[in-house]
C-alpha positions in Angstrom: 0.0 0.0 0.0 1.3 3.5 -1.2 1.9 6.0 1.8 1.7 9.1 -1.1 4.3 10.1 -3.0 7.6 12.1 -3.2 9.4 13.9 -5.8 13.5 13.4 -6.1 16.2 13.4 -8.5 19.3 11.0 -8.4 21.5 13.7 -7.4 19.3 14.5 -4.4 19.3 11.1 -3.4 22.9 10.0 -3.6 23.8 13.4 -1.6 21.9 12.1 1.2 23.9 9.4 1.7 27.4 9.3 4.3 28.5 6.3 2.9 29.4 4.5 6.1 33.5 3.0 6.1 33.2 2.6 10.1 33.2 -1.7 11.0 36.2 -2.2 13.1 37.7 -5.3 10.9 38.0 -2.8 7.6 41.7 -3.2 6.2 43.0 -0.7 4.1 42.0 -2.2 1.0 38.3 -2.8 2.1 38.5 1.4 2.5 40.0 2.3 -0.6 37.2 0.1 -2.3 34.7 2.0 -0.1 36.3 5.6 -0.7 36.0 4.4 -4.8 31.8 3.6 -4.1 31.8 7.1 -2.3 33.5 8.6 -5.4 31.8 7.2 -7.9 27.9 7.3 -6.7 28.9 10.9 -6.1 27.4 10.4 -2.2 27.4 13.4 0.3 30.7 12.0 2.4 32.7 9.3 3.3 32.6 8.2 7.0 35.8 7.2 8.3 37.9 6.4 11.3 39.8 9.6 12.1 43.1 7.7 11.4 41.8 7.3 7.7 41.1 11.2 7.2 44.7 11.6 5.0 43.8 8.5 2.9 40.2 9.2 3.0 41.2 13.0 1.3 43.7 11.8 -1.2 41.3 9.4 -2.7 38.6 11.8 -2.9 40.2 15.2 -4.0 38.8 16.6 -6.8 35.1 15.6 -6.3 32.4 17.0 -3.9 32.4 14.4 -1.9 32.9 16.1 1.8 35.7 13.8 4.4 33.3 12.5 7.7 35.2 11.5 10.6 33.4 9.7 13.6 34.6 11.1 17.2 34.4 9.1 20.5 33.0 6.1 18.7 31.4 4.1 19.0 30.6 4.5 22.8 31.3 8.0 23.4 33.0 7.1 27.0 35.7 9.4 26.6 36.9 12.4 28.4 35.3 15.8 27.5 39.4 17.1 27.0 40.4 14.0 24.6 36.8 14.2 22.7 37.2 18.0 22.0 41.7 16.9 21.3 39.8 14.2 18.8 37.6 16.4 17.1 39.9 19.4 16.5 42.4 17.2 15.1 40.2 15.9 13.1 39.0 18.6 11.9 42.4 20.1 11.2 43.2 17.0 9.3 40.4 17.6 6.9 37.5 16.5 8.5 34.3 18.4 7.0 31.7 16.8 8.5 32.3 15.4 12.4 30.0 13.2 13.8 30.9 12.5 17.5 28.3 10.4 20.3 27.5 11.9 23.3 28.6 10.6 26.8 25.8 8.0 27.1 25.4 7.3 30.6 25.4 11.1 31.7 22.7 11.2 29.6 20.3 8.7 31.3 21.5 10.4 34.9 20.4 13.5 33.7 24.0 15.0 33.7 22.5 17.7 31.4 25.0 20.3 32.4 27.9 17.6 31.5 26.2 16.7 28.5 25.7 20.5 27.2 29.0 21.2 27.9 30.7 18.4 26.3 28.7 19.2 23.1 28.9 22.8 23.7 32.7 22.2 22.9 33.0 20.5 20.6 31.0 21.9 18.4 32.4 25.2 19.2 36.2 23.5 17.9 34.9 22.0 14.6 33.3 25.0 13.9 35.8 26.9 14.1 38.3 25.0 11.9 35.4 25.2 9.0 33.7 22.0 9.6 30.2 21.3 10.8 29.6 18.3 14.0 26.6 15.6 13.8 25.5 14.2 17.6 24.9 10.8 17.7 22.2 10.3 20.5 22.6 6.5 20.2 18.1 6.0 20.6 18.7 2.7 21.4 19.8 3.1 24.9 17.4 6.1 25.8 14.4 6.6 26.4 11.9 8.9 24.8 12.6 11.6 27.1 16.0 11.5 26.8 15.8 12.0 22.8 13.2 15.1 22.9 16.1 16.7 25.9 18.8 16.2 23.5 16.9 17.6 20.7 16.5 20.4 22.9 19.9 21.0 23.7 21.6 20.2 20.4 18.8 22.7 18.8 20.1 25.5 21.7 23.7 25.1 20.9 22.9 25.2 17.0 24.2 22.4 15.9 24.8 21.1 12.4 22.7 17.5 13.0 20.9 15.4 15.5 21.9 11.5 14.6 19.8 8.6 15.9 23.0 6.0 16.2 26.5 4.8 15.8 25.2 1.9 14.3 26.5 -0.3 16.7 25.1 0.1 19.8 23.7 -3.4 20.9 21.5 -3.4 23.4 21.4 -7.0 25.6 18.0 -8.5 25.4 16.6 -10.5 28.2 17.7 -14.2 26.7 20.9 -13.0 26.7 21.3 -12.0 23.2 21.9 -8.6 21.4 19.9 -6.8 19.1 20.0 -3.2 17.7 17.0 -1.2 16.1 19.1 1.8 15.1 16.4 4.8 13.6 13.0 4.1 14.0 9.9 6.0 12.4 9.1 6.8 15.6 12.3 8.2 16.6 12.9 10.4 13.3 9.2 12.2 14.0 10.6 12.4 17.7 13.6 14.1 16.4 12.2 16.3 13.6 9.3 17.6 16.3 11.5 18.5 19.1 14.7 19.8 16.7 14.7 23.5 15.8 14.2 23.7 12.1 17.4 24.7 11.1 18.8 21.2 13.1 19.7 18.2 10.2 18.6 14.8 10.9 20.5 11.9 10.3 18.9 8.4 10.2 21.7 6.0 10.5 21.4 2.2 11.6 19.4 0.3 9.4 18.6 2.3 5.7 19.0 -0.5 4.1 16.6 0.2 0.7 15.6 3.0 -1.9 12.8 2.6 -0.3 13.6 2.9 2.8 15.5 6.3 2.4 12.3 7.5 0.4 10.1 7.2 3.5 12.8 8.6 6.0 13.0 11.3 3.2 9.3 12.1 3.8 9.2 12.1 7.6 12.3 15.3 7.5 15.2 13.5 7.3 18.4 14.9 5.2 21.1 12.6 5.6 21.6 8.6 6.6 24.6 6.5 7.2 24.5 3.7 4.7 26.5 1.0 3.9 24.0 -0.3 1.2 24.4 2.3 -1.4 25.0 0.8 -4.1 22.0 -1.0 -4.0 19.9 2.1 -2.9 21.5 3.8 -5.8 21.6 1.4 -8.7 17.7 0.5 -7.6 16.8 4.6 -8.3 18.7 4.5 -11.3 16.8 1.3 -12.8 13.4 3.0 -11.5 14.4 6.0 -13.9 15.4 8.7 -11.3 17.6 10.6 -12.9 18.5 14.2 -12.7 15.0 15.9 -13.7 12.6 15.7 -10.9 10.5 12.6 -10.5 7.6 11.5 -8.8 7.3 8.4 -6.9 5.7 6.6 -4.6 6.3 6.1 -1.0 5.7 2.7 0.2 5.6 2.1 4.4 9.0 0.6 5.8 9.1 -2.8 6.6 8.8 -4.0 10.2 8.1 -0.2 11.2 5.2 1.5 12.3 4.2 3.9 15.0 5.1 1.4 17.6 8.7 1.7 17.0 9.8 -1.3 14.4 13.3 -1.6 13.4 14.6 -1.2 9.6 
């Protein structure tokens, strides 16, 4: 069943997309075959491990396609001093884009103060060296009132973009095993309600599909970490999106609804 429509163009789409270089096992090959996908889909950035940034540029000068180190991931236990070090560095290396998580734990004891300032810093550093900073909430591990707070703060302190995840943030279920929803329909309204309108969102943790990134597209979102995009891209292109506008439709996301399913 349709949920409406939505009008895009390739370009649109593929500038959505942080193509995501983050799983800890990567060797240098695997990136340079990831930095050539980034390159050649034309995506918005490459999201790399900060110690990748001068490989991560070389293969990438002369397109458009922006250099996104991750800070304090994927837990974002460091100190506020080496997270702020991190991000600086980072963004004197050429970091464009810096997504960095927020100190977890001081968010669910309601360490606001703490979690302000640590942010509050950060941003102000990448910033100033020319780059913009994404804040990974990590939704998994909060609670609903812990997003819309966040949202609050990020929005007060002007940030760049909210970000539901790392990605990998596994959350112990009660038979022992882990599981991770990552963004959830839910969540993204959450975000885009209680976000300043000049806040981003970032979807990342599961935007697996064209469609997928369609219906996030709909609900606000502007950006998503993806690791499919290749498939998300060559499925637009055989659906005939190219670069004059084009209408289509908007079909519900599988295994999420209202209630908070995961894709």
């Amino acid at each position: 069943m349709s949920a409406g429509t939505i009008k895009v163009t390739y370009t649109q789409l593929s500038k959505m997309i942080d193509h995501s270089l983050l799983h800890p096992t990567m060797t240098d090959q695997d990136i340079l075959a990831g930095l050539k996908i980034a390159r050649d889909y034309n995506v918005a950035t490459a999201c790399v491990k900060p110690y990748l940034i001068p490989l991560a540029k070389r293969e990438l000068a002369g397109t458009d396609v922006l250099v996104c180190p991750v800070i304090g991931f994927p837990h974002g236990n460091s100190t506020t001093e080496v997270k702020v070090f991190e991000a600086e560095a980072a963004a004197k290396a050429g970091g464009q884009e810096i997504d960095m998580v927020i100190n977890i734990g001081k968010a669910l004891g309601g360490e606001w103060d703490y979690v302000s300032d640590e942010i509050h810093q950060i941003n102000e550093v990448v910033v100033k060296h020319g780059a913009i900073l994404k804040v990974i909430f990590e939704n998994d591990y909060l609670q609903e009132e812990h997003i819309i707070k966040l949202c609050e703060v990020c929005s007060d302190l002007k940030v760049a973009f909210v970000k539901t995840s790392t990605g990998y943030g596994f959350v112990k279920q009660p038979h022992g095993m882990y599981n991770y929803k990552g963004a959830t329909v839910p969540h993204l309204k959450l975000m885009r309600k209680h976000s300043a309108p000049e806040v981003q969102i970032k979807a990342a943790g599961g935007v697996r599909s064209l469609d997928d990134l369609l219906y996030v597209m709909s609900l606000g979102v502007t950006r998503i970490g993806a690791t499919a995009t290749i498939s998300i891209l060559e499925d637009a292109k055989k659906r005939g999106i190219g670069e004059d506008p084009v209408e289509v439709p908007l079909l519900p996301m599988a295994g999420a609804s209202d209630q908070g399913g995961a894709y």
